[in-house]
C-alpha positions in Angstrom: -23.6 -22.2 44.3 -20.1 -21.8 42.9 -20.1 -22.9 38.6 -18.3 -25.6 37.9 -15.2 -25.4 35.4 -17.5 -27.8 32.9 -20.1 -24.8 33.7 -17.9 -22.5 32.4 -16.3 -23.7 29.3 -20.0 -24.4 28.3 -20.5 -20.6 27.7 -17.8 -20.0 25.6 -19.3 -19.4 22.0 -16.5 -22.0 20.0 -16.3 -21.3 16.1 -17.4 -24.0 13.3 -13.5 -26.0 14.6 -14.2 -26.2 18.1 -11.6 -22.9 18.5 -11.7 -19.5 20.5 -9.6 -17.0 19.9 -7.7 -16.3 23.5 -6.0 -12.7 23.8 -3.2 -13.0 26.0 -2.5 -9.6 28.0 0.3 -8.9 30.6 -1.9 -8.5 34.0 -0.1 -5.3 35.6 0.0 -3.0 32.5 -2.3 -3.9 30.2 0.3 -4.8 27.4 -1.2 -7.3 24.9 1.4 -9.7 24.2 0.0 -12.2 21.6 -3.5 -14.0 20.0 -3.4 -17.7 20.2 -5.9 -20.9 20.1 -8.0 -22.8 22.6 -10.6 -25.8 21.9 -12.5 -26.8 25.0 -9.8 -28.9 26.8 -7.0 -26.3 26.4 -9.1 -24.1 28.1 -10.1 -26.4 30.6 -6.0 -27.0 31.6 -5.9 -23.6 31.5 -8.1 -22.6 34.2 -7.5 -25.8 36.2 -3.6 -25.5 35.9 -2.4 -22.2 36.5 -0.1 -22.1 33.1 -1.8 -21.3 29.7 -2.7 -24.0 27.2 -3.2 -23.8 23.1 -4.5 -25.8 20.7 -1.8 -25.9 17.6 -3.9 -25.6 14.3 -0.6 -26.5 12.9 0.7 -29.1 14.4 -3.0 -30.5 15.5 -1.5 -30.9 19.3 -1.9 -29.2 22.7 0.9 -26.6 23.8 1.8 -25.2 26.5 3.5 -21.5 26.6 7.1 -22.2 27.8 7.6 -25.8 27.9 10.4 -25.6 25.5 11.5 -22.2 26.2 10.7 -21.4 29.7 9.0 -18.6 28.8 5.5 -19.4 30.8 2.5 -17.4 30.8 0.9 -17.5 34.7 -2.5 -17.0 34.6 -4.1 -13.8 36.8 -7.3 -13.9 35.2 -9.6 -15.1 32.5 -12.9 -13.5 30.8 -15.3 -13.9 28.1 -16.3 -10.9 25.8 -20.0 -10.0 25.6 -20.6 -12.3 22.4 -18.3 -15.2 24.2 -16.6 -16.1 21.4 -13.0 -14.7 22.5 -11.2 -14.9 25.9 -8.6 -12.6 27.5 -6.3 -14.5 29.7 -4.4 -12.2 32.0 -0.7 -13.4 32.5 2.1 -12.8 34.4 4.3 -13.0 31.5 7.8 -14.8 32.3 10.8 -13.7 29.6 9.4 -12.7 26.0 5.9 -13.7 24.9 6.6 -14.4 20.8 8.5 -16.8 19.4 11.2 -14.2 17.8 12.4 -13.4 21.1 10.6 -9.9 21.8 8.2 -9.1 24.4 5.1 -9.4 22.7 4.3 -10.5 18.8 2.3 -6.9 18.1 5.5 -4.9 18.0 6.9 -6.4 14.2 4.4 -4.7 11.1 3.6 -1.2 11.9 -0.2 -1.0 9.3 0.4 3.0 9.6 -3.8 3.9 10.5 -4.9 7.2 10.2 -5.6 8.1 13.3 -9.1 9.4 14.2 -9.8 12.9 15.7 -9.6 13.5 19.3 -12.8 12.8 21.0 
């Protein structure tokens, strides 16, 4: 028996607003291009759609990646960690993925780690 969508969404682990954290990752190599926000029915359009969704906490409204700047996100895949309380949505990302123009939004504030030892 195949789960339904409403099946699905129902083991997502959604914080004290009714939000999961969705990673959004570039299918083919792995590139992580940006974090944003789902509640239960921008998930829903996402999987049902074929475009990513978000939830604005900002602007309290539903968004969806490339509307205004034809930058869409495709969807390729979709999965829930082990706790469920995140989601990585693999995209086929079309033009940059941030909203300052570049590629993805991880590329701006370098923190400088110490980097561990070689396993």
């Amino acid at each position: 028996m195949t789960e339904t969508v409403d099946e699905r969404i129902a083991r997502v682990a959604f914080n004290e607003h009714g939000l999961v954290a969705a990673i959004i990752q570039q299918w083919d190599t792995q590139e992580v291009l940006m974090l944003g926000w789902m509640d239960a029915e921008a998930l829903r359009r996402t999987l049902t759609s074929g475009r990513v969704t978000f939830w604005s906490r900002s602007r309290q409204e539903y968004w969806r990646k490339g509307d205004t700047s034809g930058n869409i996100q495709l969807v390729r895949g979709a999965r829930l960690d082990c706790d469920g309380d995140a989601i990585l949505v693999q995209v086929d990302q079309v033009g940059p993925a941030c909203h300052t123009g570049t590629r993805t939004c991880f590329d701006a504030d370098d923190l400088a780690p110490v980097e561990g030892p070689q396993p």
